[in-house]
N, C-alpha and C positions, 0 to 999 in steps of 0.2 A: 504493500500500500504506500502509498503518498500521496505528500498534502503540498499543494504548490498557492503560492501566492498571484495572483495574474493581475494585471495594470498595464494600464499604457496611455499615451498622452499625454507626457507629464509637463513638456509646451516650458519647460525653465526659461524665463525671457526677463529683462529688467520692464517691456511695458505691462508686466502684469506685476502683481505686488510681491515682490521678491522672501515678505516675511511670510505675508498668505504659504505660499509654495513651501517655506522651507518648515512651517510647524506641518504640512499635508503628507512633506516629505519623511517626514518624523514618523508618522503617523505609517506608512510605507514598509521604514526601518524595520520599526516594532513588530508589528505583522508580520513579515516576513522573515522574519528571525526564529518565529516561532513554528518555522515551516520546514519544510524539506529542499524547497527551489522556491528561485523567483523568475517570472515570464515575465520580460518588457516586452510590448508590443508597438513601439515606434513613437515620433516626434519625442524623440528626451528634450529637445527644445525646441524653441520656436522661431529661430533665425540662423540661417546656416552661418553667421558671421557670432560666434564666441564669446559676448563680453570677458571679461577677468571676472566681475561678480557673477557668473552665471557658470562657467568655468569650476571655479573655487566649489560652488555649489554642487555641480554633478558631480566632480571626483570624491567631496567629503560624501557624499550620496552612497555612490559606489562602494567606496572605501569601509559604511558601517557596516553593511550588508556581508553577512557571515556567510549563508548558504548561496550553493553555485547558479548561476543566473544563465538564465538563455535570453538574449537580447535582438528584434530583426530592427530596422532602417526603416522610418518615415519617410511620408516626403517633404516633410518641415528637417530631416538629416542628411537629407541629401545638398551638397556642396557643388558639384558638375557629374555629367554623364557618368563617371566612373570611380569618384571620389566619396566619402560620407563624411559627416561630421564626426565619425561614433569610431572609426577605423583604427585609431589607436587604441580602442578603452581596453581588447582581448591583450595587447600587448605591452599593458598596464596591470592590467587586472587578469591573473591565468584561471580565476573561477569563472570569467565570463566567455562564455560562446556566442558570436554575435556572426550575425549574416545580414550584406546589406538587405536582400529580396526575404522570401518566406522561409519559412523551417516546416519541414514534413518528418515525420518521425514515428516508432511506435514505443509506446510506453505504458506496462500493466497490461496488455493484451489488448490497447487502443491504436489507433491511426489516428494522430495527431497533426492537425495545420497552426501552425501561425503563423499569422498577416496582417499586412497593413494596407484593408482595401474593407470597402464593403460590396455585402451582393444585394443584388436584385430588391429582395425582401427588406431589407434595410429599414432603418426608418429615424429622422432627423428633425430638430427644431420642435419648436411647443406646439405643434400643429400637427406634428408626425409626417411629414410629406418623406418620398420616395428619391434619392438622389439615382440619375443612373449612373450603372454600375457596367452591365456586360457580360454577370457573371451570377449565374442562378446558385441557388443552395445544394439542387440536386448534380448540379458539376461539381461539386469541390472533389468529391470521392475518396471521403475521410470519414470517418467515426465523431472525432470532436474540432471544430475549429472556434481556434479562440482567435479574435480579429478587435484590432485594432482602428485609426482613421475616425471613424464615427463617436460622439462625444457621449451619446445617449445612450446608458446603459438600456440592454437587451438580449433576451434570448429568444434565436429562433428555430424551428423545430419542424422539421419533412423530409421523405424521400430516407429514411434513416439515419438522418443527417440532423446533427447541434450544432448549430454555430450561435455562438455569445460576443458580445463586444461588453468588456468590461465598462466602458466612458471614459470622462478623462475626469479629474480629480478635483478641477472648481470648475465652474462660471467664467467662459470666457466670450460668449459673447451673447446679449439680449435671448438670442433663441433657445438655450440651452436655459430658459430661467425655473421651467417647471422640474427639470431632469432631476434625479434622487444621485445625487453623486454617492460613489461606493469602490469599495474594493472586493474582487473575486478570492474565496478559499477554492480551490477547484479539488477535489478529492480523488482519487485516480486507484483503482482496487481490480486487478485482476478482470479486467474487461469490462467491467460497472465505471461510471461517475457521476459525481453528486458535485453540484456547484451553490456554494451557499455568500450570501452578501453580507459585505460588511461594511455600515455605515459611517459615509465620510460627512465632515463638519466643514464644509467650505465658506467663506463669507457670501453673505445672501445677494443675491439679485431679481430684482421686481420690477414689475412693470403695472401699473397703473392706471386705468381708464375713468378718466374725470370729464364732466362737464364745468365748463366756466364755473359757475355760480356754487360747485362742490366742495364741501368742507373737509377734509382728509385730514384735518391736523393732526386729529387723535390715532391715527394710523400709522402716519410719519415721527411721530412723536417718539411712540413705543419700540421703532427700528434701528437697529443698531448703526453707529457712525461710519462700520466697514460696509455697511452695505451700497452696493451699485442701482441707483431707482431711477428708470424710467415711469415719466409722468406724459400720458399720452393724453391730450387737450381736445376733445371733438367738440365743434362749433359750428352752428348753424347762420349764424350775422355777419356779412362781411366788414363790418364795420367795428365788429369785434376790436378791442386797444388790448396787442399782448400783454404790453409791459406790463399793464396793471394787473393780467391774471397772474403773471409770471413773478411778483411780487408778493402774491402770497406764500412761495416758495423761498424766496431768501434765506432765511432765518435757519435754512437746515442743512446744516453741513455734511452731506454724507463723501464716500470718497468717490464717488462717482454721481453725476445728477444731469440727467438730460430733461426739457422738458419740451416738448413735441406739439404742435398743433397742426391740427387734421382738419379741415374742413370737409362739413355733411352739408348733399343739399336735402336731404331727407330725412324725416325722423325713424323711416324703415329701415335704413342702413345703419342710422348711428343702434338702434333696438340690437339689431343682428349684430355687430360689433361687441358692444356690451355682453349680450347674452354667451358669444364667442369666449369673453376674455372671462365671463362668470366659470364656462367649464375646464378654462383653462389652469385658471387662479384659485377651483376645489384643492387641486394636488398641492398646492404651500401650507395645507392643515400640518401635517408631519415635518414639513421643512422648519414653520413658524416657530410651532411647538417650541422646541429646542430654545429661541429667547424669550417667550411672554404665549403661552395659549389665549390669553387675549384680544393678540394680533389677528390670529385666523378670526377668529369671531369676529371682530371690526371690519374685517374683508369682506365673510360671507356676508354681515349684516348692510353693510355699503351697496354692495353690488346686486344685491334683492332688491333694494331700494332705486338704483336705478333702472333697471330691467325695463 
């Protein structure tokens, strides 16, 4: 038997919050310490060009990391046609196996893929849309793939075929806002596997659908200063004065604050918008949870209200 840690995505970049990453990274360590292996499955960063702080970070990364690591190449690691960013790390570190493309393999009497693409089935953004791909579930012609690329954690399941994409580890951009970020134990026994989740704490990102004349204070209030909030403004006047709605907003320093106006010319579309971001904005019950159960309640109670 064996118990493997699986992740991927981990996007190390100084435009994301360098301190975020490095207590997620932690969180990583820990886990996979308490494991047999650990699977990266691609973008260790987010820019094929190195900072020194982002540098510093992957090697001490690497460096905690006790048991041996199978690592493949993104395409946020890739440097030119035939180069990766990552091409040193095996001969740096002799526990890691890295391949720039996929790894096939068998292990406990599985057929094993890792990759960094997604197929057909896929599914992306708070919306779930379908990126294409080129590449059905029923071709992999593997027992278990674990796949990388895609932010949203997922398991999909046909044709006697698993493939999973662990997600990536925060919030990196508006669409990923509903996603349950987590890390994979993947369990591996003798031709059986069991994949069980393990829940990550990443700083929050929301997104908000307000009309002018809407009072949110008591919402924005209770949310933590790391969080990233988009405030989306639907307006039916064109004679609408931003500044002034957008002044309601000052006062709140979050680390990230957009605030967006949409003009509707109908009150059917802004109904269906709303009603959209009501089934969207269910799933931040368990996310909210974690700072004030409160919060979810001020949402669901908000957005009844608009409907």
């Amino acid at each position: 038997m064996k118990r493997i840690l699986v992740t991927g995505d981990l996007h190390i970049d100084e435009k994301f919050d360098l301190d975020q990453v490095s207590r997620l990274l932690d969180t990583v360590i820990e886990e996979a310490n308490k494991r047999d292996e650990l699977w990266l499955l691609g973008d260790m960063s987010h820019d094929n060009q190195l900072s020194a702080r982002v540098l510093y970070l992957l090697v001490s990364f690497l460096t905690k990391i006790k048991v041996p690591i199978r690592m493949i190449g993104g395409n946020h690691d890739e440097a030119d046609g035939t180069v990766t960013t990552l091409d040193w790390v095996p001969l740096v570190f002799s526990t890691v196996q890295f391949t720039k493309g996929s790894q096939q393999f068998e292990c406990e009497g599985l057929k094993i893929l890792l990759g960094h693409f997604n197929v057909e089935e896929s599914v992306m953004g708070a919306y779930d849309f379908k990126l294409k791909s080129g590449v059905s579930l029923g071709e992999l012609g593997v027992d278990l793939a674990c796949l990388g690329h895609i932010h949203k954690q997922q398991i999909i399941k046909g044709h006697n075929i698993t493939a999973f994409h662990p997600g990536s580890l925060f919030y990196q951009d508006i669409g990923e806002r509903n996603d349950k970020k987590s890390l994979t134990e993947l369990t591996l026994d003798n031709g059986k596997f069991e994949l069980k989740l393990i829940p990550l704490d990443p700083d929050p990102m929301i997104q908000l659908e307000v009309k002018p004349e809407d009072d949110i204070s008591e919402i924005l209030a209770k949310l933590p200063l790391t969080a990233r909030v988009r405030i989306v403004v639907h307006y039916s006047d064109p004679l609408l004065i931003k500044k002034d709605v957008s002044k309601k907003y000052d006062n709140y320093s979050f680390r990230d604050k957009k605030i967006i106006f949409q003009f509707e010319d109908s009150k059917t579309t802004l109904d269906q918008k709303v009603k959209m971001s009501h089934q969207g904005m269910i799933h931040l019950d368990d996310f909210l949870k974690k700072q004030d159960k409160s919060i979810a309640d001020l949402i669901k109670k908000y957005l009844k209200e608009t409907r």
